[in-house]
C-alpha positions in Angstrom: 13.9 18.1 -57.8 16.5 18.2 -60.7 17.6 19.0 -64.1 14.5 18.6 -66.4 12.2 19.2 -63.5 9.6 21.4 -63.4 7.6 22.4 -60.5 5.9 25.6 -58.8 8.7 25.0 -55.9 11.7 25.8 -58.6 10.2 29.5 -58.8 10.7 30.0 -54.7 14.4 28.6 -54.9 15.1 30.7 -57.9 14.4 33.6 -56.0 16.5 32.0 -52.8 19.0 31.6 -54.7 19.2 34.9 -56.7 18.8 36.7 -53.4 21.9 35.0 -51.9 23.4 36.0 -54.7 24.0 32.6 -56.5 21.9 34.1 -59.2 22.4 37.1 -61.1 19.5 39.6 -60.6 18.9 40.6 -64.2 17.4 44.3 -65.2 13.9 44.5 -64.6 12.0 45.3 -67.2 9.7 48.3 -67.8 6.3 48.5 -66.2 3.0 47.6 -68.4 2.0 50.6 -67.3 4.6 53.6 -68.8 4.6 54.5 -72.6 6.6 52.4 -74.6 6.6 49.5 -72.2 6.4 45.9 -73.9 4.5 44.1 -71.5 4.2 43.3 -67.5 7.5 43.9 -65.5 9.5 40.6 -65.3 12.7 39.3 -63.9 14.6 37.4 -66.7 17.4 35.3 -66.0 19.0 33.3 -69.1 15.7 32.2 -71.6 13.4 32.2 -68.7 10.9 34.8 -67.7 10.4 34.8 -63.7 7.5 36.8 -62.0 9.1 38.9 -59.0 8.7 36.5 -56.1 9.9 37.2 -52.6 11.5 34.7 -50.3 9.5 35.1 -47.5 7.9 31.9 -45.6 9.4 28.8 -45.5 10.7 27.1 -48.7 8.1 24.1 -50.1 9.7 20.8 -49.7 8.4 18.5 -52.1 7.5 15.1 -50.4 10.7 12.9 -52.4 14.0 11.9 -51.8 17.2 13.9 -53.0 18.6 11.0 -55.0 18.9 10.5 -58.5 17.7 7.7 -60.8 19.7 4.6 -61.2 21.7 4.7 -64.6 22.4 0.6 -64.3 19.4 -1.4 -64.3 22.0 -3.9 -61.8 22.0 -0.8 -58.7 19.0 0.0 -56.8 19.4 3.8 -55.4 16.6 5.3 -53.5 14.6 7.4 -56.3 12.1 9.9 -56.4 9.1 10.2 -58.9 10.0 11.5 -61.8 8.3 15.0 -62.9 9.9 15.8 -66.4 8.9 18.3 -68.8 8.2 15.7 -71.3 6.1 14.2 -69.3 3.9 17.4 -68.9 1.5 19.2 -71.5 0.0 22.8 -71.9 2.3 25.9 -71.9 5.8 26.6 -72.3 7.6 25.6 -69.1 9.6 28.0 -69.2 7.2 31.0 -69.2 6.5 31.3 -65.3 9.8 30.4 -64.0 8.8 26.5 -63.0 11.8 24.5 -65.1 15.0 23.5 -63.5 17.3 24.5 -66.2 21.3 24.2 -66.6 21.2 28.0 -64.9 20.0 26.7 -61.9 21.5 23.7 -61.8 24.9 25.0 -61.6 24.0 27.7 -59.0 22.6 24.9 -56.8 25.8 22.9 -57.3 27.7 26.3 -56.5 25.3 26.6 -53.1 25.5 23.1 -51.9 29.5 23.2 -52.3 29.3 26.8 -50.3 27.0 25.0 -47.4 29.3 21.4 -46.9 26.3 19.8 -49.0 27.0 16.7 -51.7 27.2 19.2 -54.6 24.9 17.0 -56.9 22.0 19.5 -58.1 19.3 17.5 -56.6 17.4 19.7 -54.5 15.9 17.6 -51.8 15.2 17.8 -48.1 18.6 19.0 -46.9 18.9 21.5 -49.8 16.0 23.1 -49.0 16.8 23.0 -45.2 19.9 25.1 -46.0 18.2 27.5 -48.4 16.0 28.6 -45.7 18.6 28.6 -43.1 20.8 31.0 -45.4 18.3 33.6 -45.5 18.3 34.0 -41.5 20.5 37.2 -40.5 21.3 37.8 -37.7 18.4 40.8 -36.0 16.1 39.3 -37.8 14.6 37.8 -35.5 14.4 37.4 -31.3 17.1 34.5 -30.5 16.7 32.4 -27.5 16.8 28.3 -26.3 13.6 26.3 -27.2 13.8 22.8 -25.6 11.4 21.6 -28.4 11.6 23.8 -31.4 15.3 25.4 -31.2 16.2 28.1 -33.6 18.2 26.9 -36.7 19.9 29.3 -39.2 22.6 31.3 -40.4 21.3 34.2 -37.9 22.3 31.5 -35.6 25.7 30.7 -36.5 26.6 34.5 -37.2 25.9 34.8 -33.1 27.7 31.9 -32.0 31.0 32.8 -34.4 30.6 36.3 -32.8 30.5 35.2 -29.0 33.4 32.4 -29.7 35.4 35.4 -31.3 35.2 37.1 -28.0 36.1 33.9 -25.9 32.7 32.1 -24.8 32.2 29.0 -25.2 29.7 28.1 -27.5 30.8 25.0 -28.5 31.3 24.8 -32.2 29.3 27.3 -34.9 26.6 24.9 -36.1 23.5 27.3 -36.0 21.6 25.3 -34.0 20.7 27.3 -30.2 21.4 25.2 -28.2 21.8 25.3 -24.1 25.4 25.5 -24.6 24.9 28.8 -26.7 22.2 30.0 -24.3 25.0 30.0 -22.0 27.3 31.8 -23.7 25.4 34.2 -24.5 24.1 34.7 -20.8 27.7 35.2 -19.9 28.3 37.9 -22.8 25.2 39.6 -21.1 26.6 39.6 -17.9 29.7 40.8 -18.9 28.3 43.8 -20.9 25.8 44.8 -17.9 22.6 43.4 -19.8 20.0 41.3 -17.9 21.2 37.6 -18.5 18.0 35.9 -20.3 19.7 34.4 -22.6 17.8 36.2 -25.4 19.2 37.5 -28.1 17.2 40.7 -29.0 17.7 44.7 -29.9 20.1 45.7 -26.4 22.1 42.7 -27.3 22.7 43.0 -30.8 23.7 47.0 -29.9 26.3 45.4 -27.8 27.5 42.9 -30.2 27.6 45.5 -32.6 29.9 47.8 -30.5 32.1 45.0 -30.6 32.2 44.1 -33.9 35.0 45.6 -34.8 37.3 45.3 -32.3 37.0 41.4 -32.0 37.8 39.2 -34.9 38.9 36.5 -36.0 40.6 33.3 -33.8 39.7 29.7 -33.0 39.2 28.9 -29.2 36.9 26.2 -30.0 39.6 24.0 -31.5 42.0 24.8 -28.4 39.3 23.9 -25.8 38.5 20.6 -27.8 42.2 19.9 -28.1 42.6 20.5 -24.1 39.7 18.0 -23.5 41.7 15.7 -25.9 44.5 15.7 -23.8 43.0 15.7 -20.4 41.5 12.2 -21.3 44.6 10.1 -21.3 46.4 7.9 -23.6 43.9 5.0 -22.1 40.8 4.0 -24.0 39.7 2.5 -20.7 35.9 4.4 -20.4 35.7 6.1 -23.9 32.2 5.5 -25.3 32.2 5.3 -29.1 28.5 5.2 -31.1 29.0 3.0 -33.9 26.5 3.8 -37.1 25.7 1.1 -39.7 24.8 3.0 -42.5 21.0 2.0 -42.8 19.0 -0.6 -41.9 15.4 -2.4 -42.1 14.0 -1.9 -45.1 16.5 0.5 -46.3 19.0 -1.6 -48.0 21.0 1.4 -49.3 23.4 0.6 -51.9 22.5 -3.2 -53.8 25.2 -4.5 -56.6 23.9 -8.5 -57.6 24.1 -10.5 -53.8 26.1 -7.5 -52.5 23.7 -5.2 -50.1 25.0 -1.8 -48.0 23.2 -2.7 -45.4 24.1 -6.2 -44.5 27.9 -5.6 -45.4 27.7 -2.3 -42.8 25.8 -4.6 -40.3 28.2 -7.3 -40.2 31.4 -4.6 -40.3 29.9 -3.0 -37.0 30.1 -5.7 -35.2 33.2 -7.0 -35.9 34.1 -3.3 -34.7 31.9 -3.3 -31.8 33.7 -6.6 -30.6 37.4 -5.1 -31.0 36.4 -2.1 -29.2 34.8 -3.8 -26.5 37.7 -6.3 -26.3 40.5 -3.4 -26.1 38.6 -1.8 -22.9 36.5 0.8 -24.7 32.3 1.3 -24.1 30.7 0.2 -27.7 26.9 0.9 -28.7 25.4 0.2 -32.3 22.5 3.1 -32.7 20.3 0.5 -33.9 19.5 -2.4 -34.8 19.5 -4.7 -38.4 15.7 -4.5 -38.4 15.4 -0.9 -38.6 16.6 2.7 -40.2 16.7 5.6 -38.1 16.5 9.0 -39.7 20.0 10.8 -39.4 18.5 13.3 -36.8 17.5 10.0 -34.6 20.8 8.4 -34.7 22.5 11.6 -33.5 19.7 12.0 -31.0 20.8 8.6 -30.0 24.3 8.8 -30.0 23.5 12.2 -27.5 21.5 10.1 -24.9 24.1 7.2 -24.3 26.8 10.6 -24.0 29.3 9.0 -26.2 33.0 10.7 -26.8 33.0 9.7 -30.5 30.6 8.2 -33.3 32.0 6.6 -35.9 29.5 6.1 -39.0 29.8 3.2 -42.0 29.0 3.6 -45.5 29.4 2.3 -48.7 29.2 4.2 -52.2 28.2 4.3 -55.8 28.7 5.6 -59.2 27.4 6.3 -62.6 30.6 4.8 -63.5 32.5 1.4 -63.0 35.2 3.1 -62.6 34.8 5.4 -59.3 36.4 3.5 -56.0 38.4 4.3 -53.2 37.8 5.6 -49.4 36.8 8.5 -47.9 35.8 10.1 -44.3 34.2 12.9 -43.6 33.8 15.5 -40.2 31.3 18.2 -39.5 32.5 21.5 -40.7 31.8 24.6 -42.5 33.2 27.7 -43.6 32.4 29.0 -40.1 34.9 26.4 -39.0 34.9 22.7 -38.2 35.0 20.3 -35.4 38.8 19.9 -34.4 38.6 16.5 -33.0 36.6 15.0 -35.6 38.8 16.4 -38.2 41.4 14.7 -36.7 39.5 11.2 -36.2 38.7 11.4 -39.6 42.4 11.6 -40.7 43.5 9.0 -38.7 40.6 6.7 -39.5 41.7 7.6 -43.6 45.5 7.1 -43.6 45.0 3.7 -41.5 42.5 2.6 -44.1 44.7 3.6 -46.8 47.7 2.0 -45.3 46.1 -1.0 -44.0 44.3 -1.8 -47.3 44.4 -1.4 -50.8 41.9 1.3 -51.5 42.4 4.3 -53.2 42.5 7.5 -51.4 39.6 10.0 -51.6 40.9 11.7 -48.6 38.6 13.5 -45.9 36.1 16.2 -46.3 34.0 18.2 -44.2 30.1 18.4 -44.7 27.2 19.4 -42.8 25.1 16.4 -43.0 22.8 16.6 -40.1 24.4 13.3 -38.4 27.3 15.2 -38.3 25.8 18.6 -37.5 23.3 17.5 -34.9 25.6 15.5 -32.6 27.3 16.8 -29.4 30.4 14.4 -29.9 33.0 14.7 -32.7 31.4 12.7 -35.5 32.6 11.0 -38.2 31.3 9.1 -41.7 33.5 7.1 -43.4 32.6 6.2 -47.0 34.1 2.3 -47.5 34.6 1.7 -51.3 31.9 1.5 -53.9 30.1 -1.5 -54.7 29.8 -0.2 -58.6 33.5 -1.1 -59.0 34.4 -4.5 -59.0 37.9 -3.7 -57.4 36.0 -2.5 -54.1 33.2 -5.1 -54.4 35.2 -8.1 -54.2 37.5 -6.2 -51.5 34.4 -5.8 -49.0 32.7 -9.2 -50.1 35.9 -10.2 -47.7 35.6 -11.2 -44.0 39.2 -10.8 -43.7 39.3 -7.2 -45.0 36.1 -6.3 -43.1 38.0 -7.5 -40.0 41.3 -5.6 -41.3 38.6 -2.4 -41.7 37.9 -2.6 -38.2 41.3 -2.9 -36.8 42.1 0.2 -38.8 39.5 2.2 -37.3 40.4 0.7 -33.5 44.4 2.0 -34.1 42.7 5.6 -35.2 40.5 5.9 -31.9 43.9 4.8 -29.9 46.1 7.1 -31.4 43.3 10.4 -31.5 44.1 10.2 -27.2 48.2 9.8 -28.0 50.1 12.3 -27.4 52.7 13.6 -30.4 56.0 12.0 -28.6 54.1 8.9 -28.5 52.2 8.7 -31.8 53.5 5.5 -33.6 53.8 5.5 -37.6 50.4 4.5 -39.8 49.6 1.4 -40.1 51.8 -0.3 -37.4 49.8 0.0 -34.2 48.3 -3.0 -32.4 45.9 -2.1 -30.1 45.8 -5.4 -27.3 42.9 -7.0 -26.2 42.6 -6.7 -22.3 42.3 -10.1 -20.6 39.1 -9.2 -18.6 37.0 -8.5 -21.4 38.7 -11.8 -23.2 37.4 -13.9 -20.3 34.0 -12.4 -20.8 
């Protein structure tokens, strides 16, 4: 859903949203009931009139993509079906709550930004995922590890930030309960004289609330990740990396004339994949050029080959020709971030920049569940956009996919460098051992 939508859905995610407080609440208005009243008791917000609707139950996600329309007839984008008010008779839209209007558009934009979302007002699967994560808090509900269905939510995340405050290792705070957080919390139980289950439930939360405010604050994730950094050597000898062509099959992505996402990222990891493997590291492509794995698949993936990094290609487009440049992105929230991949996704930007002619869009951190849902640090590295003909004619190169590649090599080598040893952007050469060569 988006601007100029309308559907029964936009009511629930009003109400999210005003109850997150995205949304002003406005004054209700007096009952039907008491003298002078006016009419039924409403909820207004700007020129609509909104029923009272709870958020209870999970949020109604409509069965379409969360990309926009193409605005040039010469750019295929994945689209959803198009539900616009003029397209729909009978009542005023606006009367029960149901129109996506600029109000709400603006307070999505402001909740996706808030959550590490692309802050585009289109409401699709990962936007509603995150609305109904927000409105977990933490007691509301018995916490524990589920092999199959594992607890996701802000409830979550407000647990693992509390027990990595006090020094367990929970990994980092992604609100997903996992066995690493089960563990964590088993210790905090044992220290505290509970029965270690592992469950999160009313004698736990009393303890965690004793030590609320005594414990605050600090970032031992980032020191442990830095220490496991360090322990692995300057030598890439061993280090698995999960390489992730940005779709696949029938999922094209991205199409400018001749110029396709898919086949461009396809051919750019394996000209990666073959410098890795040729410089000593372990190399896997999540998939192959004949299929499209969901995001949560390819991080499912990358977990069951136990790689030490994934590195993920895309390409981009705009609304205008004039849009272009580089960017990379690492798993992180205001919560905190993965320390490793923020690093990695540095390194891999200023050795792009350096190494190439594209304009810097610098790195970001996001949520995206491909960065969210893997174990490893995880990085997505956004190569140009085919929309401007600058970029396009950069990546329609073999030479400057190969250059690409290189760049991203030198950024793996130099994440296991130490400081003293760190050599300047763009000057590494990472060589090619002679064992793999005589393979």
């Amino acid at each position: 859903m988006r601007l100029g939508d309308r559907d029964p859905s936009v009511i629930e995610v009003r109400a999210a949203l005003i109850s997150l407080s995205f949304l002003p609440a406005a004054p209700r208005q007096p009952d039907a009931s008491a003298p002078g009243s006016g009419g039924p008791r409403l909820r207004n917000h700007g020129s609509s009139a909104l029923p009272e609707v709870p958020v209870t139950g999970p949020l109604l996600v409509p069965a379409s993509t969360d990309l926009p329309h193409p605005t040039d007839p010469h750019v295929s984008y994945p689209y959803m079906s198009d539900r616009r008010v003029s397209d729909l008779s009978g009542s005023d839209p606006a009367a029960d709550g149901s129109l996506f209007d600029e109000a709400l558009d603006d307070a999505v934009r402001a909740f996706q930004q808030s959550r590490g979302l692309s802050a585009d007002g289109i409401i699709g699967p990962d936007t509603f995922r995150a609305l109904d994560e927000a409105r977990r808090k933490l007691g509301d509900r018995l916490l524990y590890h589920s092999i199959n269905h594992p607890f996701i939510g802000d409830d979550v995340a407000a647990l693992q930030e509390r027990l990595s405050n006090m020094g367990f290792d929970v990994g980092r705070a992604d609100g997903i309960f996992s066995s690493q957080t089960e563990a964590a919390l088993k210790d905090f139980q044992h220290n505290r004289g509970l029965e270690p289950d592992g469950r999160c439930g009313p004698l736990t939360l009393r303890e965690l609330k004793k030590l609320e405010r005594t414990v605050v604050g600090g970032r031992p994730d980032v020191l442990r990740e830095s220490v496991r950094l360090l322990q692995q050597g300057p030598s890439l000898l061993g280090v698995v990396v999960a390489i992730d062509p940005g779709h696949g099959g029938g999922d094209p992505g991205v199409t400018v004339g001749q110029l396709c996402e898919r086949d461009l990222m396809a051919d750019l990891a394996s000209r990666l994949e073959a410098r890795l493997l040729a410089s000593g590291l372990e190399a896997y492509l999540l998939h192959g050029p004949h299929e499209s794995p969901d995001d949560s698949e390819r991080a499912h993936r990358a977990n069951e080959i136990g790689a030490d990094l994934l590195v993920s290609l895309h390409l981009d487009a705009g609304k205008s020709p004039r849009a272009q440049g580089v960017s990379s992105y690492y798993f992180g929230n205001a919560r905190g971030s993965s320390a490793v991949g923020e690093r990695l996704a540095g390194l891999v930007q200023k050795e792009l920049v350096s190494r190439t002619d594209l304009v810097n869009c610098r790195t970001h951190a996001k949520t995206w569940e491909l960065l969210r849902q893997t174990l490893m640090p995880a990085i997505r590295t956004d190569l140009g956009y085919l929309t401007n003909p600058h970029d396009a004619a950069a990546l329609e190169s073999q030479e400057f996919r190969a250059t690409v590649a290189e760049g991203i090599l030198a950024a793996v080598q130099r994440l296991f460098l130490p400081p003293d040893l760190d050599p300047p952007t763009g000057q590494l050469r990472v060589p090619t051992l002679a064992s793999r060569t005589a393979r």
